[in-house]
DRENTOR-185441 format. One record per residue: residue number from 1; residue in three letters; z, y, x of N, C-alpha, C, O in turn. Coordinates in nm, 3 decimals. Atoms other than C-alpha are relative to their C-alpha. Example, Ala and Ser with C-alpha at 12.3 -4.5 7.8 and 13.67 -1.06 7.14 Angstrom:
REM residues 2
R  seq  type     n.pz     n.py     n.px    ca.pz    ca.py    ca.px     c.pz     c.py     c.px     o.pz     o.py     o.px
R    1   Ala    0.000   -0.119    0.089    0.780   -0.450    1.230    0.000    0.120    0.090    0.066    0.118    0.194
R    2   Ser   -0.006   -0.119   -0.082    0.714   -0.106    1.367    0.073    0.109   -0.077    0.090    0.220   -0.026
This chain:
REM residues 163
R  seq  type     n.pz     n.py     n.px    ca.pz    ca.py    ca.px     c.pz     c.py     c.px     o.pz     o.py     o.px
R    1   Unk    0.116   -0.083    0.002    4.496   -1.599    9.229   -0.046    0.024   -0.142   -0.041   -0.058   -0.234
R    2   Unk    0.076   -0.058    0.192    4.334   -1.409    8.893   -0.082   -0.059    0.023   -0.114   -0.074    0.142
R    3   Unk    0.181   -0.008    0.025    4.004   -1.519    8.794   -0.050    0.140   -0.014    0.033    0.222   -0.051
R    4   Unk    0.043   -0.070    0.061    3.785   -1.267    8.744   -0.119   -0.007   -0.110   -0.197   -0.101   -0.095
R    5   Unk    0.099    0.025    0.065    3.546   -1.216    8.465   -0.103    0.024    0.049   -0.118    0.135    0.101
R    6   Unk    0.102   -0.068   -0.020    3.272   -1.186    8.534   -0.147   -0.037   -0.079   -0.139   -0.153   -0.119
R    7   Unk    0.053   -0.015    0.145    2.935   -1.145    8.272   -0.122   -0.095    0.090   -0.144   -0.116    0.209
R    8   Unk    0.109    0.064   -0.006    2.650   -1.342    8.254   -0.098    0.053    0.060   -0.116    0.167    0.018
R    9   Unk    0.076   -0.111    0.001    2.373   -1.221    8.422   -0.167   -0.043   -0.033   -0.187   -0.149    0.025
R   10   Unk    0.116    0.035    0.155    2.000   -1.266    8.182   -0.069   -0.032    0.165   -0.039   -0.003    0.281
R   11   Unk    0.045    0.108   -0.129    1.761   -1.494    8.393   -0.116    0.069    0.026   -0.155    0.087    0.141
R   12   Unk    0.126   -0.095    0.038    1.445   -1.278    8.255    0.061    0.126   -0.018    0.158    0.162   -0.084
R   13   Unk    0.026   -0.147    0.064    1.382   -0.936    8.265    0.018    0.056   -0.110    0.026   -0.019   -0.207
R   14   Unk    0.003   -0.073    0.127    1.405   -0.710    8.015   -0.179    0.014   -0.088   -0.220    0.008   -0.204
R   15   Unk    0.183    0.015    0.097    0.994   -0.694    7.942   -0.030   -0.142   -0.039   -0.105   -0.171   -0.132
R   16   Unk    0.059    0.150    0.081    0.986   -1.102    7.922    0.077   -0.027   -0.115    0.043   -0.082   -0.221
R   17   Unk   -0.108    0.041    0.169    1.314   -1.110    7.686   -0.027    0.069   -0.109    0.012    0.018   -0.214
R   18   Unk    0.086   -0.057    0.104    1.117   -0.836    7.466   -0.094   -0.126   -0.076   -0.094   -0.189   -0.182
R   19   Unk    0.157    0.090    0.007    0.811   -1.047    7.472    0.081   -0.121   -0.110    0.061   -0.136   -0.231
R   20   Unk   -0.050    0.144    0.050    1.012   -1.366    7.378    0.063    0.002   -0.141    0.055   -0.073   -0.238
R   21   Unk   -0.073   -0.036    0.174    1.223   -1.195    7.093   -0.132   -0.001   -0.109   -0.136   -0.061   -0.217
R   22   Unk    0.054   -0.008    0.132    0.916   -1.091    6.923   -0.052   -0.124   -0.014   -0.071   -0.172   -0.126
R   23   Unk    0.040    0.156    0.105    0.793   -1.447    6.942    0.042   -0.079   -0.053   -0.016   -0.175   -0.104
R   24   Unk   -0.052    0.079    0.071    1.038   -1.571    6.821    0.008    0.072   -0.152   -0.003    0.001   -0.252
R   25   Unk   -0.025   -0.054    0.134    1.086   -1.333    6.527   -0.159   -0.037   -0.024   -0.141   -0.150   -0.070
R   26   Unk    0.147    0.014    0.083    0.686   -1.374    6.419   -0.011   -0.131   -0.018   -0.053   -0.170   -0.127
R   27   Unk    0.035    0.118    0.043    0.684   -1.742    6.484    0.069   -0.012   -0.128    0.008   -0.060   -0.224
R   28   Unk   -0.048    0.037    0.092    0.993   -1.728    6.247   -0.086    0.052   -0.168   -0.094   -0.020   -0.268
R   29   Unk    0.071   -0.076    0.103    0.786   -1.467    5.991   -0.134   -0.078   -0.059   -0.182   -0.060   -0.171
R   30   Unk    0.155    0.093    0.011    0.449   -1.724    6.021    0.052   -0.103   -0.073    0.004   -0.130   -0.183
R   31   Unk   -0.051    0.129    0.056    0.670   -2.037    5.951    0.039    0.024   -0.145   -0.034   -0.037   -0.223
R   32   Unk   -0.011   -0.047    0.117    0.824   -1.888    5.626   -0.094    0.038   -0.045   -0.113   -0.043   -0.136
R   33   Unk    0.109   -0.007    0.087    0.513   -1.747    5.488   -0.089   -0.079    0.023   -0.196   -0.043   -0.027
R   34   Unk    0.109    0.077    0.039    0.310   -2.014    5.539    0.103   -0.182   -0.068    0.055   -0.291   -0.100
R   35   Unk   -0.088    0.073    0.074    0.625   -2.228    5.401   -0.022    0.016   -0.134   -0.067   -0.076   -0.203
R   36   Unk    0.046   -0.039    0.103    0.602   -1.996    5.092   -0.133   -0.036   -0.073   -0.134   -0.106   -0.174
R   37   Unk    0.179    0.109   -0.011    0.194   -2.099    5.078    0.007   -0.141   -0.068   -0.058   -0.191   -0.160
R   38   Unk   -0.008    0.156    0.022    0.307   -2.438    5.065    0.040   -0.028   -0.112   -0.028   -0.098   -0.186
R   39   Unk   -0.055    0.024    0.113    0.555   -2.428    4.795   -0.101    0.040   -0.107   -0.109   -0.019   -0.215
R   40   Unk    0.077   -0.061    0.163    0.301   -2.225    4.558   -0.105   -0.110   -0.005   -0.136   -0.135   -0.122
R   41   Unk    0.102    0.052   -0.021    0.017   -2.477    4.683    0.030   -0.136   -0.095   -0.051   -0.185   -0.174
R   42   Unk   -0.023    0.082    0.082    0.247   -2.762    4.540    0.072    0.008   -0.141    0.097   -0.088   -0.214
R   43   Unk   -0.029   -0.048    0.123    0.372   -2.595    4.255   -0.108   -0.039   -0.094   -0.095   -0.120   -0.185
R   44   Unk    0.105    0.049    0.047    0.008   -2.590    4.157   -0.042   -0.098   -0.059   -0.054   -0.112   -0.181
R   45   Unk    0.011    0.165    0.001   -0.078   -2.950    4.203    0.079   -0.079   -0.106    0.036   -0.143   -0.202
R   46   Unk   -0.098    0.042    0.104    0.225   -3.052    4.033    0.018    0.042   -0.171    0.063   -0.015   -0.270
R   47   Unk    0.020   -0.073    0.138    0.177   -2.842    3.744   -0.117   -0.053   -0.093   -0.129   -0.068   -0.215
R   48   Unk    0.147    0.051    0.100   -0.171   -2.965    3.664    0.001   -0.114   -0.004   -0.098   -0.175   -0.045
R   49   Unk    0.027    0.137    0.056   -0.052   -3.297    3.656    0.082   -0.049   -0.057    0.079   -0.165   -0.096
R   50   Unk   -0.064    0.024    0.106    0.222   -3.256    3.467   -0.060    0.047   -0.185   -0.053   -0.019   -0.289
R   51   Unk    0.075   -0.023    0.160    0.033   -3.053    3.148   -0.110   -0.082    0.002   -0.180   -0.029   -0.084
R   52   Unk    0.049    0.022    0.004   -0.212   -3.291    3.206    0.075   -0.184   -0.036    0.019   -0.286   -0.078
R   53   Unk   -0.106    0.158    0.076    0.069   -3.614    3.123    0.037    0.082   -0.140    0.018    0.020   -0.245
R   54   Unk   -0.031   -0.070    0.130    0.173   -3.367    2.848   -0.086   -0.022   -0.099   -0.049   -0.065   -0.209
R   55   Unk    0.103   -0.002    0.117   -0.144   -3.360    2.662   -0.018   -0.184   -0.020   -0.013   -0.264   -0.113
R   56   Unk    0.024    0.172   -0.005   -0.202   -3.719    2.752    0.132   -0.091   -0.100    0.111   -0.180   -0.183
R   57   Unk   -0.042    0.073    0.115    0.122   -3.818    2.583   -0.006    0.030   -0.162    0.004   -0.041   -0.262
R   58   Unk    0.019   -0.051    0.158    0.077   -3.613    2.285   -0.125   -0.056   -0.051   -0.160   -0.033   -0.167
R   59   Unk    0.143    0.055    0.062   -0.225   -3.759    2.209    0.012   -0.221    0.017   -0.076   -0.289   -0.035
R   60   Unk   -0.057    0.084    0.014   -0.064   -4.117    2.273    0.110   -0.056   -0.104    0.110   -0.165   -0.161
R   61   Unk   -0.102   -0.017    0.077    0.263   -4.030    2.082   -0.081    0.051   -0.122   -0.046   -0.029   -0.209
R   62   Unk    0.038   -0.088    0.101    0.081   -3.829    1.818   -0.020   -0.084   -0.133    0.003   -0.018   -0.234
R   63   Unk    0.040    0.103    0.057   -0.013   -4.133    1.608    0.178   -0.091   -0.018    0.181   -0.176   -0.107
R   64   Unk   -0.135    0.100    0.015    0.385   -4.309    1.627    0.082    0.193   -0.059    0.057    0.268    0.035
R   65   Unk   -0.038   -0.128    0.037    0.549   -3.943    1.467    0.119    0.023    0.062    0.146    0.133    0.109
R   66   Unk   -0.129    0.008    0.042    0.927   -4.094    1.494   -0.024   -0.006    0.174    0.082    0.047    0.208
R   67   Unk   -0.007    0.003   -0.133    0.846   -4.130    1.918   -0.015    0.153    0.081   -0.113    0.162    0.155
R   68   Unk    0.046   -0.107   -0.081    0.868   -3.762    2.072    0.058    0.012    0.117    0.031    0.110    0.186
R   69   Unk   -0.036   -0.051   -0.121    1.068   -3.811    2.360   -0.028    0.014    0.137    0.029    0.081    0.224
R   70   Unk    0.115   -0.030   -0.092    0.789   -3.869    2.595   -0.053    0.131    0.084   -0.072    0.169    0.199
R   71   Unk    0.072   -0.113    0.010    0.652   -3.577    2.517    0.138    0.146    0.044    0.125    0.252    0.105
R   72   Unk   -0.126   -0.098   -0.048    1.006   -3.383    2.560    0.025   -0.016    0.115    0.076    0.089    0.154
R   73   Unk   -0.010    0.037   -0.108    1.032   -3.536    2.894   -0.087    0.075    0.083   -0.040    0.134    0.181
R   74   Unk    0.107   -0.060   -0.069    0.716   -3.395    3.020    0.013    0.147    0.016    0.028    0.200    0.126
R   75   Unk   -0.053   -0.140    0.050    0.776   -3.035    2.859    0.128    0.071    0.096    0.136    0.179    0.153
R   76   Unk   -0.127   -0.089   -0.112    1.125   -2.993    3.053   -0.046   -0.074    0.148    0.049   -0.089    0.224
R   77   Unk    0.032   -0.022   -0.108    0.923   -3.090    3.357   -0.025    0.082    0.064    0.006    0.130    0.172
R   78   Unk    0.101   -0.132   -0.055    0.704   -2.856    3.363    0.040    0.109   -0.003   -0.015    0.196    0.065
R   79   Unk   -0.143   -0.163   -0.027    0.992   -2.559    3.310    0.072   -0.036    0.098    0.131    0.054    0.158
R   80   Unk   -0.115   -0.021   -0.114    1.199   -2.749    3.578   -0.043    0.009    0.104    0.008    0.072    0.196
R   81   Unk    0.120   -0.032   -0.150    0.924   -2.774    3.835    0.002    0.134    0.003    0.026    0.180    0.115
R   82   Unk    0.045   -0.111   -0.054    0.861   -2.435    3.792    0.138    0.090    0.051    0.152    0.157    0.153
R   83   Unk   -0.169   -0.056   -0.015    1.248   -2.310    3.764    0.045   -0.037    0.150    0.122    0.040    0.208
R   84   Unk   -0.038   -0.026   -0.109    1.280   -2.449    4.094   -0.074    0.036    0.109   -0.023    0.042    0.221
R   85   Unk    0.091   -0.023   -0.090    1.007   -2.367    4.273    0.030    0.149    0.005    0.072    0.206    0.106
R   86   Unk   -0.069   -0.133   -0.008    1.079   -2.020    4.154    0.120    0.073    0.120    0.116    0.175    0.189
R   87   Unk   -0.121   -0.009   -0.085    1.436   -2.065    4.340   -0.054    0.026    0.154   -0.015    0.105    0.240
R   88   Unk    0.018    0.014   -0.174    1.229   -2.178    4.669   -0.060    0.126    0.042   -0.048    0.178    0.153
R   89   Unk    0.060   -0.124   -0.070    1.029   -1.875    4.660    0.105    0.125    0.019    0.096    0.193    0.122
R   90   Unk   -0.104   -0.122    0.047    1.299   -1.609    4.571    0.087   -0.025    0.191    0.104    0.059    0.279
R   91   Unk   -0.054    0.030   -0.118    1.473   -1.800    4.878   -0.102    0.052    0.149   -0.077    0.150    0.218
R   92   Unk    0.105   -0.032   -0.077    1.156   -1.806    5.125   -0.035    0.130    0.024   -0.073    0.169    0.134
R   93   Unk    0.041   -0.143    0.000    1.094   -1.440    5.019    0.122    0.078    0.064    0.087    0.185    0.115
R   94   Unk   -0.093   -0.053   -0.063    1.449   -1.339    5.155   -0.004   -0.004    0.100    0.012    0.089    0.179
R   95   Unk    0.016    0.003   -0.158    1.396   -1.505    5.443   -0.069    0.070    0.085   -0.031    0.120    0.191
R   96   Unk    0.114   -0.118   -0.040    1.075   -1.311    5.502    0.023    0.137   -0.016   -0.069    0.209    0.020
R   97   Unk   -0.041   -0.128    0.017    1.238   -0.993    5.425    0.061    0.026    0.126    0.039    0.117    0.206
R   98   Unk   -0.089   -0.058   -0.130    1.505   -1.044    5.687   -0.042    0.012    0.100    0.016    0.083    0.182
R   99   Unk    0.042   -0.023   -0.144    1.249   -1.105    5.975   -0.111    0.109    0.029   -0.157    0.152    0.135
R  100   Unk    0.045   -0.126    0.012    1.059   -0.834    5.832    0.085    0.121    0.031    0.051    0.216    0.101
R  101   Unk   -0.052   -0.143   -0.080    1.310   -0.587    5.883    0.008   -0.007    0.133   -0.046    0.086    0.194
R  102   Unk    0.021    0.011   -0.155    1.361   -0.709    6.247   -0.125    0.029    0.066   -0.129    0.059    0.185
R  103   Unk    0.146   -0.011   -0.085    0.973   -0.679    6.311    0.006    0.140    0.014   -0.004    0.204    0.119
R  104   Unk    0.017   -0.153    0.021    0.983   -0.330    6.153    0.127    0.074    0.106    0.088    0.182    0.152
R  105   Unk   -0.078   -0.041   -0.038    1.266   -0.237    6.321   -0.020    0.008    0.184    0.001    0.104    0.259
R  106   Unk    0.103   -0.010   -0.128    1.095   -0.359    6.667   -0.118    0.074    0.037   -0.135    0.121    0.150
R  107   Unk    0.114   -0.073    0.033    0.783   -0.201    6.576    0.003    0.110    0.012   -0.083    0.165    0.080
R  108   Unk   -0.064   -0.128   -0.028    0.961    0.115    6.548    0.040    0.082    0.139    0.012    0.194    0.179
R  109   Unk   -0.044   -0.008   -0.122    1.120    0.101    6.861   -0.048    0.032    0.065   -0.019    0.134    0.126
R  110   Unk    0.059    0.056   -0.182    0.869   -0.023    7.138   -0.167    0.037   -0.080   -0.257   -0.040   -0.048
R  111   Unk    0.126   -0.051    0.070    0.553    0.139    6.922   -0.040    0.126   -0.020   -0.156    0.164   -0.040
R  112   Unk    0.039   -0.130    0.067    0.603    0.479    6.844   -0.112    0.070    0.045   -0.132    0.185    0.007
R  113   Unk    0.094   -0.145   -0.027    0.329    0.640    6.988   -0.117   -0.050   -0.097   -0.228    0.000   -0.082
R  114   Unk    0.121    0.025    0.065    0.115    0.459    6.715    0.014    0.064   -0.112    0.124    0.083   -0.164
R  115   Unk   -0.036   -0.061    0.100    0.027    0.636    6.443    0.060   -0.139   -0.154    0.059   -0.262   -0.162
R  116   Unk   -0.064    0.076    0.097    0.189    0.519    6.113   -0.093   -0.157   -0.082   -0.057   -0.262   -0.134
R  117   Unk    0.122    0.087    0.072   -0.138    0.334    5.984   -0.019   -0.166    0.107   -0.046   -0.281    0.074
R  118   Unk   -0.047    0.132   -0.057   -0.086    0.091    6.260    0.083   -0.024    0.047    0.079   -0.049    0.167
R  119   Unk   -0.100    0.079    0.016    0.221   -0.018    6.216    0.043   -0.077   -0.135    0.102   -0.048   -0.240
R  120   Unk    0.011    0.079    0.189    0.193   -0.283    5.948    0.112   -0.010   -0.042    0.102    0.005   -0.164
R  121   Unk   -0.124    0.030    0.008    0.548   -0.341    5.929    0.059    0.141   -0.080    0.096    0.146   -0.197
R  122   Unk   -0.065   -0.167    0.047    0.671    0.045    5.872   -0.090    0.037   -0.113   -0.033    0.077   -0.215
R  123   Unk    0.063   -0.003    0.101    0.362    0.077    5.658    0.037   -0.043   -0.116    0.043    0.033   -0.213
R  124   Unk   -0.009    0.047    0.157    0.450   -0.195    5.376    0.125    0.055   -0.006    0.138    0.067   -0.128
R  125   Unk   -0.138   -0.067    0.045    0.838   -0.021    5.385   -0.051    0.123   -0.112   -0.010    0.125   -0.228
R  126   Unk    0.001   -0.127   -0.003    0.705    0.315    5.322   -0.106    0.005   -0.199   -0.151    0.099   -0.263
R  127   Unk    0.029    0.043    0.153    0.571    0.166    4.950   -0.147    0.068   -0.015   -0.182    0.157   -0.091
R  128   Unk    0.146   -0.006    0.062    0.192    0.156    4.989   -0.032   -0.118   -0.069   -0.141   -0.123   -0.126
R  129   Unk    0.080    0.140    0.074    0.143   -0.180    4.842    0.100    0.048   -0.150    0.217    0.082   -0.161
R  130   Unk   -0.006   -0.007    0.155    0.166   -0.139    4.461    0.043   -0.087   -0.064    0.148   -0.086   -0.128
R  131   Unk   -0.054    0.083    0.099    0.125   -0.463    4.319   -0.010   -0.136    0.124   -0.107   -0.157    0.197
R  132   Unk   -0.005    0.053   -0.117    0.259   -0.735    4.555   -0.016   -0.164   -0.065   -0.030   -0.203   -0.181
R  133   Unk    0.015    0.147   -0.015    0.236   -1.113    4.622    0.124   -0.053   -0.097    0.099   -0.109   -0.204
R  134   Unk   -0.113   -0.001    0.059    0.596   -1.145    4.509    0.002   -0.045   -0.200    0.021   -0.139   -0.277
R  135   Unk    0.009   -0.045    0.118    0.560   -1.011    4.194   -0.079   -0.069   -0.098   -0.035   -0.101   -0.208
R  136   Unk    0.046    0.063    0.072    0.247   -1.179    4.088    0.024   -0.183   -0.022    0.001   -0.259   -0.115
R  137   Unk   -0.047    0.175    0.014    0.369   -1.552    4.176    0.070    0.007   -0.132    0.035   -0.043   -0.238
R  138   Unk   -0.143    0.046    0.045    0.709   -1.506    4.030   -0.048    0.042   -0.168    0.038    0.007   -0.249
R  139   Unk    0.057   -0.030    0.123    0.496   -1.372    3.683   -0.039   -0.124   -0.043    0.008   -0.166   -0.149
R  140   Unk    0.013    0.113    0.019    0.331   -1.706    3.713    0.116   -0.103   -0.046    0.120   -0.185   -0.137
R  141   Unk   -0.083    0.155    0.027    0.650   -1.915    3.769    0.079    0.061   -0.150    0.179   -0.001   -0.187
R  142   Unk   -0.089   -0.036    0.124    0.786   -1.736    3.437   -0.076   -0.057   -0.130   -0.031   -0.112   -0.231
R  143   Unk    0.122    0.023    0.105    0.460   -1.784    3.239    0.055   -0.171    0.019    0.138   -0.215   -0.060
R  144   Unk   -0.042    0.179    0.025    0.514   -2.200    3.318    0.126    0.000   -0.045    0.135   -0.044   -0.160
R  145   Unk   -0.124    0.024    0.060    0.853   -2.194    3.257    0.043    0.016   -0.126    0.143   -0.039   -0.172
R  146   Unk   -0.037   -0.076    0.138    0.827   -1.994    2.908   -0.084   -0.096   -0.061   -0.049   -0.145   -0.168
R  147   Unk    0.085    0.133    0.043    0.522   -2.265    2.870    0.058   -0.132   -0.062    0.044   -0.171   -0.178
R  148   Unk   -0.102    0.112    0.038    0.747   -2.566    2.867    0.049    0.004   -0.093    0.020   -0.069   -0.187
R  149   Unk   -0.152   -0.047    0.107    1.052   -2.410    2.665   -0.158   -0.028   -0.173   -0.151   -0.106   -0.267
R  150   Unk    0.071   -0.009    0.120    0.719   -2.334    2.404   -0.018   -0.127   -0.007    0.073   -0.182   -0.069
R  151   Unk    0.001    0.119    0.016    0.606   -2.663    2.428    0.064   -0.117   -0.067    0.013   -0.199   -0.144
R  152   Unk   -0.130    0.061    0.056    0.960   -2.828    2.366    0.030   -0.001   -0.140    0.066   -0.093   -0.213
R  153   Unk   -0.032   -0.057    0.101    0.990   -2.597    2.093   -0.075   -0.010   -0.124   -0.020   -0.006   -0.234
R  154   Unk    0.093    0.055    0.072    0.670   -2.679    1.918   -0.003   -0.213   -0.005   -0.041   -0.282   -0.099
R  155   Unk   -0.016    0.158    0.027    0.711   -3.073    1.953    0.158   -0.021   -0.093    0.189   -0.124   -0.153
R  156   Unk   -0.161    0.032    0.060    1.099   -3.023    1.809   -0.055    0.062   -0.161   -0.044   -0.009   -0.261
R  157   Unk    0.083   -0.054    0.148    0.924   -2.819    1.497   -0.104   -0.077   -0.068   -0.135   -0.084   -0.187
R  158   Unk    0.120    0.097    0.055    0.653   -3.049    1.481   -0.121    0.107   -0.031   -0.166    0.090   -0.144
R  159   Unk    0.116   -0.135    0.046    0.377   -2.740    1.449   -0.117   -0.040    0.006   -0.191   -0.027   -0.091
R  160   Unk    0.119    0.005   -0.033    0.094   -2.849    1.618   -0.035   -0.145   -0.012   -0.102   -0.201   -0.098
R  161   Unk    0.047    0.132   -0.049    0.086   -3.186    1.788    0.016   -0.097   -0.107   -0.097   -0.137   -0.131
R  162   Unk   -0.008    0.070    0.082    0.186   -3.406    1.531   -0.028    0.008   -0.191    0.016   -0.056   -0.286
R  163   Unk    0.046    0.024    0.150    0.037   -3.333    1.203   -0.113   -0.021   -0.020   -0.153   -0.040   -0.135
């Protein structure tokens, strides 16, 4: 005797497996941006308590001249903290892109009779936001990172802290 194939057949409807997709795509869109949140929240934290060991050793070290590696230690913290935090967002922000196009792309679908203004999704495509979230973090994580390198660069010159 053949087998026959025969196909799976879906346990839910077609209106609950809608329903369920989009919650799963938004829970995924909530979890990543409030992941993103997190990382900038401890970026923060971490930041102000690393330039805040920075100054603290320079003002420890500042007095021994021939001891700077304290102070170099601290300096490529505070560029590597930010260098990777950078990474997590750049990452996080992809992720949020990809379940953004799926929303928009749902939105599209099973929405159209709304006008364009409410559909938040098709909206931010269509390049009304100007100056974005994105943009201003990742300005930040450049500013710390270029911070450090200066930092480094001024304790290896000897400019400031030690004379």
């Amino acid at each position: 005797m053949k087998k026959e194939k025969t196909q799976a057949k879906p346990v839910l409807d077609d209106h609950v497996e809608l329903k369920d997709l989009l919650a799963i795509y938004w829970n995924y869109y909530e979890f990543h941006a409030d992941q993103r949140l997190r990382i900038l929240n401890y970026f923060i934290t971490i930041e102000i308590v690393l330039f805040g060991a920075f100054f603290t050793t320079v003002q420890i070290f500042a007095q021994n001249q021939e001891i700077y590696w304290p102070c170099y230690i601290v300096a490529a913290a505070i560029s590597m903290i930010a260098f990777i935090s950078f990474l997590l967002d750049v990452r996080t922000t992809n992720l949020i892109h990809l379940c953004r196009v799926a929303l928009r792309t749902f939105e599209q679908k099973y929405t159209s009779t709304l006008p364009i203004e409410m559909q938040l999704f098709s909206h931010i495509k269509s390049g009304n936001v100007h100056i974005s979230f994105s943009l201003l973090v990742r300005t930040c994580y450049g500013f710390i990172i270029a911070s450090g390198f200066i930092l480094m660069l001024m304790i290896y010159t000897n400019t400031v802290f030690f004379n």
